[in-house]
C-alpha positions in Angstrom: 91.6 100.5 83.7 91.9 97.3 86.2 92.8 97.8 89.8 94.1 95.1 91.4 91.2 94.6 93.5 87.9 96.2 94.2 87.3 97.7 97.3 83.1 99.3 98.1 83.7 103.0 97.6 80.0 103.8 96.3 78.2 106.6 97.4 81.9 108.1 98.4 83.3 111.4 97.1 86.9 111.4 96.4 89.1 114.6 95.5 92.3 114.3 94.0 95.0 117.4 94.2 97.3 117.3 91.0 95.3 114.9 89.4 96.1 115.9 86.1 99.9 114.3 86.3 101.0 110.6 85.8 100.4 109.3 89.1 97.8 110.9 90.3 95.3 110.8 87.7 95.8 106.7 87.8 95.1 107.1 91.7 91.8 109.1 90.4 91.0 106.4 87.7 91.3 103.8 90.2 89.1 105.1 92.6 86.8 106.1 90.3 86.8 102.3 89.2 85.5 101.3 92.6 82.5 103.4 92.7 83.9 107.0 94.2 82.5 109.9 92.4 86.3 111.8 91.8 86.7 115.6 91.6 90.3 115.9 89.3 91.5 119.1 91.2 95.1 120.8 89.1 96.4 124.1 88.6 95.8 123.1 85.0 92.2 122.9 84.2 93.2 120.9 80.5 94.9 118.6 82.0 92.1 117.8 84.8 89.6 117.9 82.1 91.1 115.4 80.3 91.3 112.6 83.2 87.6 113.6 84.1 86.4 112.7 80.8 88.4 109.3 80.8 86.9 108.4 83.9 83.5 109.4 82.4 83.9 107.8 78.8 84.4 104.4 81.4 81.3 105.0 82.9 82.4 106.5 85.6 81.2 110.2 87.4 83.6 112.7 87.6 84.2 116.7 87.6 87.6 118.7 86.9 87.9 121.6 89.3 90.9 124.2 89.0 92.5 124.5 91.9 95.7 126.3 93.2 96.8 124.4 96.6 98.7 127.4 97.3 95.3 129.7 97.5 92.9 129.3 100.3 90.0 131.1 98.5 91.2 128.8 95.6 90.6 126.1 97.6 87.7 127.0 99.2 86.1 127.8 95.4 86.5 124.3 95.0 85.0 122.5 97.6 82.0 124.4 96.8 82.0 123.7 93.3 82.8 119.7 94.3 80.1 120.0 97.3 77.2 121.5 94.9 78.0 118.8 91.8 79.3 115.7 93.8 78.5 116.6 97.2 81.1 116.6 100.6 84.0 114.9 99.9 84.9 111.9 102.0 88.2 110.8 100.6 91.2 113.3 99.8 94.3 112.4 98.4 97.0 115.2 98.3 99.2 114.4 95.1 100.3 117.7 94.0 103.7 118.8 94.8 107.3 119.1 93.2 110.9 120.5 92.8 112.3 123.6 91.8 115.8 123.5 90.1 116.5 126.9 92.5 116.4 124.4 95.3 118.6 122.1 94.3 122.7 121.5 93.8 124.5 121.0 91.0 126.7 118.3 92.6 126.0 115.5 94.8 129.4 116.7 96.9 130.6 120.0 97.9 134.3 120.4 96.5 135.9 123.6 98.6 137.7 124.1 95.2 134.1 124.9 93.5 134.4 128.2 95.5 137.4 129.5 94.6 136.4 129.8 91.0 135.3 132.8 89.3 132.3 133.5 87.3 131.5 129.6 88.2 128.0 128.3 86.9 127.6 125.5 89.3 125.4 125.7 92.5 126.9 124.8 95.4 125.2 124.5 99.1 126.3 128.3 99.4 124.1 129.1 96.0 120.9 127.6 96.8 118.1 130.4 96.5 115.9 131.1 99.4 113.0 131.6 97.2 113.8 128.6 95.7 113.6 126.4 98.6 110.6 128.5 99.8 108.2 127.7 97.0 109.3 123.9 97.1 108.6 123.8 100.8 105.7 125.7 100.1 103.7 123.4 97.0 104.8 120.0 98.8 104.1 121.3 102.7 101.7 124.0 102.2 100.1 122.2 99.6 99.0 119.6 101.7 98.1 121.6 104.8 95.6 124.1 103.1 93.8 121.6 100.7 93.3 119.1 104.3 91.8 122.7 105.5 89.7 123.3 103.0 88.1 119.5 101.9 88.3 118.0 105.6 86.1 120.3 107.2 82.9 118.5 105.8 84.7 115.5 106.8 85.0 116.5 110.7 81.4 117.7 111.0 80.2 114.6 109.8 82.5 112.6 112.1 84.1 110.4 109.2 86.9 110.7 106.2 89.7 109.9 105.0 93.2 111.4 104.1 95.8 110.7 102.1 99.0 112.0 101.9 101.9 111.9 99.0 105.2 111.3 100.6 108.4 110.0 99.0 110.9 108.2 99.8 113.2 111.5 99.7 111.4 111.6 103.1 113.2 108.0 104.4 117.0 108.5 102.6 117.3 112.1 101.1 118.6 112.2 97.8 121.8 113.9 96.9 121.2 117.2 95.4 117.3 118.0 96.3 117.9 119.4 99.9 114.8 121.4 99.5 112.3 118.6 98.1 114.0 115.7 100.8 113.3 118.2 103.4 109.7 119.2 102.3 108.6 115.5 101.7 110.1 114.9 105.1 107.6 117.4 106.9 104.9 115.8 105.1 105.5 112.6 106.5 105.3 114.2 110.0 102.6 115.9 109.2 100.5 113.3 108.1 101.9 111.5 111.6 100.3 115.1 113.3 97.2 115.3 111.8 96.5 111.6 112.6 96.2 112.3 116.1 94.9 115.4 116.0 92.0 113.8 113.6 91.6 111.0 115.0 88.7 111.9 117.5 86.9 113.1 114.8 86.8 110.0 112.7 89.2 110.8 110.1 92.1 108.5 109.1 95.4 110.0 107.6 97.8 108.1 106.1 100.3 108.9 103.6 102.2 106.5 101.0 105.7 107.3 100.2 106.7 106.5 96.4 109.7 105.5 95.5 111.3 105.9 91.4 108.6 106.3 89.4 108.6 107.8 85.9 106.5 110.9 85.5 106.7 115.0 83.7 108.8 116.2 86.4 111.9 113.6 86.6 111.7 112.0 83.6 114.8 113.5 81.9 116.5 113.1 85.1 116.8 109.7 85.0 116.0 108.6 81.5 117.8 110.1 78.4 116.0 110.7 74.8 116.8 107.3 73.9 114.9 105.4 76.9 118.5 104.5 78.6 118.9 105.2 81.8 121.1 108.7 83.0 124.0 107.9 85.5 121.3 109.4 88.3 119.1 106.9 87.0 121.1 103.9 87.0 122.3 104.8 90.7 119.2 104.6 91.5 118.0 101.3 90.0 121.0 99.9 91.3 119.8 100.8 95.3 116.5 99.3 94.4 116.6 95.7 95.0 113.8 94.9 92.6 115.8 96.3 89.8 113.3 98.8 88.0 111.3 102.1 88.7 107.9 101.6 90.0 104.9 101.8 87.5 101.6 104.6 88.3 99.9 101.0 89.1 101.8 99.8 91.7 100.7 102.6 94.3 97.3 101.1 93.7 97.0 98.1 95.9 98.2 100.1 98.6 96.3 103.7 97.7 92.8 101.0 97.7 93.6 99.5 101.0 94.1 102.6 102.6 91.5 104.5 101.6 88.9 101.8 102.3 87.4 101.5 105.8 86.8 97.8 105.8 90.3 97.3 104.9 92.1 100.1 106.7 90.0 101.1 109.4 92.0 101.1 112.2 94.9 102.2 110.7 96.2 106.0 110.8 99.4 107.8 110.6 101.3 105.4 108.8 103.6 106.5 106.0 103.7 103.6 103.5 106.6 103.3 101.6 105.8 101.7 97.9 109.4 101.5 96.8 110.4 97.8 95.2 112.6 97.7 98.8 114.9 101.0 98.3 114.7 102.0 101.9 115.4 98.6 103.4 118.7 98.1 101.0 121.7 99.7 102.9 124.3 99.7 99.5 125.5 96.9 100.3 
């Protein structure tokens, strides 16, 4: 694949936590591309597998690793296994994360008359499930926090790393509907401001970028219907974004490269970058 520039990341281990999906496993190709040895880490092992051997067909060096971000001893299996192949990691970029239709409405406004109906199907504000919202706070908050635990701990001994965090733009301007992911996405934007201070004696940089519409697995039938037109969701949403289209996997990578490179980046920490084709500076008007 081409980046859009090279940055020095030889003799640097990077992990990558849902690398098996659309967006991450481009981040993992990229850096991969400019010299990082890259441990794919997903819950799927296939799909890790598969972005591993891509790097390496390129002539690049690279492991899968099943991991659960959810599981500290899954976790902790990991980094050993990425230690004893690649050796300490020196770059991790938390990418896995997600929604849960349990957390999330049926309607972008609450009608009182909704609740007067009987045997109603639609999920109002009053219906979300707490075990809904829990595991989405839980993969995208969680998620992050346990995986920085497990992979940064090499990092601090050795006085030098870098983190980076997956936002979104649900983080800046919640969505309608996805209470539970705007919320989640939210705390991992403070934590990424929290664990920049806190890490920052230590040598280790966290950042995070926050995406803003991009096609991948999880949203595509949101906004996109069989045909490749756009859903009404969809169209709302190209319509707030002032450069008129969702964003492609590649366009997180100028900014995931500068970030992640110390020559570049190196005095920069707990920034939350948003890569959104201007969504969060357009008021609607």
């Amino acid at each position: 694949m081409s980046v859009p520039f090279s940055v020095n990341l030889a003799g640097k281990v990077a992990l990558v936590t849902g690398g098996g999906g659309v967006l991450c496993s481009t981040m993992a190709k990229a850096l991969a591309e400019c010299g990082a040895a890259v441990a794919v880490a997903d819950l799927r092992p296939e799909a890790a597998e598969q972005v591993a051997q891509a790097i390496r067909a390129n002539g690049g060096r690279a492991m899968a690793v099943a991991c659960n971000v959810l599981e500290r001893a899954s976790l902790e299996a990991a980094n050993l296994a990425v230690e004893k192949e690649l050796g300490p990691v020196d770059i991790l970029v938390n990418g896995a994360g997600g929604n849960h239709p349990k957390g999330t409405t049926a309607m972008e406004y609450l009608n009182p008359d909704d609740l007067l109906q009987e045997n109603r199907d639609l999920v109002t504000f009053y219906d979300l499930d707490p075990k809904g919202i829990e595991f989405v706070f839980n993969l995208n908050f969680l998620g992050t926090l346990l995986p920085s635990q497990a992979f940064t701990r090499s990092m601090a001994l050795r006085r030098r790393g870098v983190v980076i965090n997956i936002s979104s733009m649900n983080a800046l301007r919640p969505l309608t509907k996805i209470p539970a992911y705007s919320g989640a996405k939210a705390a991992v934007s403070n934590l990424t401001l929290w664990m920049a201070v806190h890490m920052a004696k230590a040598g280790i940089r966290v950042n995070a970028i926050a995406p803003g519409f991009f096609l991948a697995d999880q949203n595509r039938a949101l906004l996109t219907k069989p045909d490749g037109s756009l859903t009404a969701r969809g169209q709302t949403i190209q319509s707030h974004t002032p450069m008129g289209r969702f964003g492609e996997p590649q366009d997180l990578l100028g900014t995931l490269l500068w970030l992640v490179s110390d020559a570049g980046a190196g005095f920069v920490t707990g920034s939350v970058v948003p890569v959104d084709g201007g969504f969060s500076a357009f008021s609607g008007v």
